[in-house]
C-alpha positions as CSV (number, residue, x, y, z in Angstrom):
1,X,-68.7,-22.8,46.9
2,X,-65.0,-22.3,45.5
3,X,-65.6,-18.3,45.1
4,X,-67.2,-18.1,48.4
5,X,-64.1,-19.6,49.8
6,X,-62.1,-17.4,48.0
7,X,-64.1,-14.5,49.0
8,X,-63.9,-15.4,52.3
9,X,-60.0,-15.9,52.6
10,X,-59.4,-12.2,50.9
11,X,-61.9,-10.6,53.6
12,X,-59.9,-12.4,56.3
13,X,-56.6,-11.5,54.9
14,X,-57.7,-8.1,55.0
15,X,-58.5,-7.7,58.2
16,X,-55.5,-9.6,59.5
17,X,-53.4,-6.7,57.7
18,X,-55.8,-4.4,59.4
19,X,-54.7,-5.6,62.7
20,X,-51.4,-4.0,63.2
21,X,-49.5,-2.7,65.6
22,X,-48.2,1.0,64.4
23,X,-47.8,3.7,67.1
24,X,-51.3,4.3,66.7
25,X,-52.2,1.2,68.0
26,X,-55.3,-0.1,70.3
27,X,-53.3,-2.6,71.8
28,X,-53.3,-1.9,75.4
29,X,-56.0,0.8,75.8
30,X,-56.3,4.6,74.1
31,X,-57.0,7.9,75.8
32,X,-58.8,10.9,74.1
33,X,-56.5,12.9,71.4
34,X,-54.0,15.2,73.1
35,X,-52.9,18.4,72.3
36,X,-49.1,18.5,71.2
37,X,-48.4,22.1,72.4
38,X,-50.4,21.8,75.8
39,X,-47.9,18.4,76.2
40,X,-45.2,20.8,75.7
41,X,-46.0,22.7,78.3
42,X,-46.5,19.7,80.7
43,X,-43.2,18.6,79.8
44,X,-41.8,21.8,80.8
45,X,-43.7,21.9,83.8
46,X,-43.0,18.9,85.4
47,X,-39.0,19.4,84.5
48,X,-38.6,16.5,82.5
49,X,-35.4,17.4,81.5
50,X,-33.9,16.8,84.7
51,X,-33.6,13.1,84.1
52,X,-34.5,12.9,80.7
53,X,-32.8,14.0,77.1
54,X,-35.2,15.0,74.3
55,X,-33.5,16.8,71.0
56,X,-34.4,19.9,70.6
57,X,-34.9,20.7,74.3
58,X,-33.0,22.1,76.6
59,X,-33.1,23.9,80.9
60,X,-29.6,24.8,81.8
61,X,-31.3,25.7,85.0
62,X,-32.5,22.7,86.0
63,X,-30.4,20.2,88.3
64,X,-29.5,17.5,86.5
65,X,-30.3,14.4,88.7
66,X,-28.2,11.5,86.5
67,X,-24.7,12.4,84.8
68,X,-26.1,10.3,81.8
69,X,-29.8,11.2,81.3
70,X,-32.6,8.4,79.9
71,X,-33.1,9.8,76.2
72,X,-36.3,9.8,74.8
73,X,-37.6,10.2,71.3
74,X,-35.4,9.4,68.6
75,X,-35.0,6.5,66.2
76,X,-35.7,2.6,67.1
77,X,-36.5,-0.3,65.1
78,X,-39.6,-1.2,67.1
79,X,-42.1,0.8,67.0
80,X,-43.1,2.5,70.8
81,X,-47.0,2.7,71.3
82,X,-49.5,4.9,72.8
83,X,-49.9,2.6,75.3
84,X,-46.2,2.1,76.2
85,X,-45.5,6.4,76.4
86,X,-48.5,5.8,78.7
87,X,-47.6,3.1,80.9
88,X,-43.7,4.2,81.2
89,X,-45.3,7.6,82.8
90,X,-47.8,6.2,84.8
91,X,-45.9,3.4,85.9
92,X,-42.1,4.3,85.2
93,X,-40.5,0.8,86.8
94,X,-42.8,-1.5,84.5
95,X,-39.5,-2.2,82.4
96,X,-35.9,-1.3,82.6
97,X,-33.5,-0.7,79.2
98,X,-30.6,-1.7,79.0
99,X,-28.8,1.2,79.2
100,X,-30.3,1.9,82.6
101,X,-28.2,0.2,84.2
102,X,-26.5,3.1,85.7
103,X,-29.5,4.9,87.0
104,X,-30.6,1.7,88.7
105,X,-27.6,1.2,91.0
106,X,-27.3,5.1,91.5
107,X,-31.1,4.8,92.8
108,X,-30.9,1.8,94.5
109,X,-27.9,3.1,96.7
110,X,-30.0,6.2,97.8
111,X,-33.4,4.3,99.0
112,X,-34.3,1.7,96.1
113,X,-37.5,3.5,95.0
114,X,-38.6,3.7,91.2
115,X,-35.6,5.4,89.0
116,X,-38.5,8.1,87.9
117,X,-40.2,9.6,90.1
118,X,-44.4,8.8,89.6
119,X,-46.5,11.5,89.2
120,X,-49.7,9.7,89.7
121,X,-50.5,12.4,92.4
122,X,-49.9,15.4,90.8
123,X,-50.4,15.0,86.9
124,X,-54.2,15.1,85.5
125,X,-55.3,13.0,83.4
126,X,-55.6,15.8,80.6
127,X,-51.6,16.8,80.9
128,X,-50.9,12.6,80.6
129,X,-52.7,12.8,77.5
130,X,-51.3,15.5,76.5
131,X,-47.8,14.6,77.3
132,X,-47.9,11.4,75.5
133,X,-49.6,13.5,72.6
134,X,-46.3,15.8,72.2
135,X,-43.5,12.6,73.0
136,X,-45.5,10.1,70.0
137,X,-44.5,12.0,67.3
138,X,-40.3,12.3,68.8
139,X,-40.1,8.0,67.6
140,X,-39.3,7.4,64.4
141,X,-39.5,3.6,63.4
142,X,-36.1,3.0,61.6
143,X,-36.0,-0.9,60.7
144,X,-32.8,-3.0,60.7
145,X,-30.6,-3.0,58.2
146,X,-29.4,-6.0,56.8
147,X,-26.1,-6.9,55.5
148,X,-26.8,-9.4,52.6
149,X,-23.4,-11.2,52.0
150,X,-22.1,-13.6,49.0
151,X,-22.7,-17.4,49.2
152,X,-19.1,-18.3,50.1
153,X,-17.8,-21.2,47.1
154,X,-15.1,-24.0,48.2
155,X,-12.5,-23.9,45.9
């Protein structure tokens, strides 16, 4: 009885460990794989860059529709799912940063719509998937660095 136990707690364990959430994760729902060149292209297409910041990437001809633009990729300490590229496309005013301030009161002046404009009705499914598939791999999960200080002695 005491090694069935045992057995048991070890095969839950294991697939409690099994259940994280990385940037691959099921958590929300999951589209088809992407193609990272195609999403790219989509990027391009749609002129991301004329709100958005991504290293690496640049369209001096584009107008520029914030004087700050909303970076994207980059380093984080949370890790930023599949489902969240997928949701902040599809649904771009599901959750405003912190740092957005700015582009919300610029927007909200002009006529108080979303800060990103939604492509529902021009963007297939295949260049969403795609997209998402070339902006995953632009996070990098850098956790928080802790300052471990001295006990402090009374004298």
């Amino acid at each position: 009885m005491k090694a069935f136990i045992w057995i048991f707690s070890v095969l839950v364990l294991i697939t409690l460990a099994a259940c994280s959430y990385g940037p691959e994760s099921p958590k929300g729902f999951s589209l088809p794989e992407g193609d990272i060149a195609k999403g790219e292209k989509v990027f391009m297409k749609y002129q991301c860059l004329a709100c958005h910041a991504l290293k690496g990437y640049e369209d001096a001809s584009l107008i520029k529709e914030f004087d700050t633009p909303v970076p994207l990729g980059g380093t984080s300490a949370v890790v930023t799912t599949y489902a969240q590229l997928v949701t902040s496309v599809i649904n771009p005013s599901h959750k405003l940063a912190p740092r957005s301030h700015a582009i919300e009161e610029k927007v909200s002046k002009q006529d108080g719509s979303s800060k990103m404009r939604v492509f529902n009705d021009v963007m297939t499914v295949q260049e969403l998937i795609d997209l998402v598939a070339f902006l995953q791999p632009k996070y990098d999960v850098k956790p928080i660095t802790y300052t471990h200080y001295g006990q402090y002695r009374v004298m």
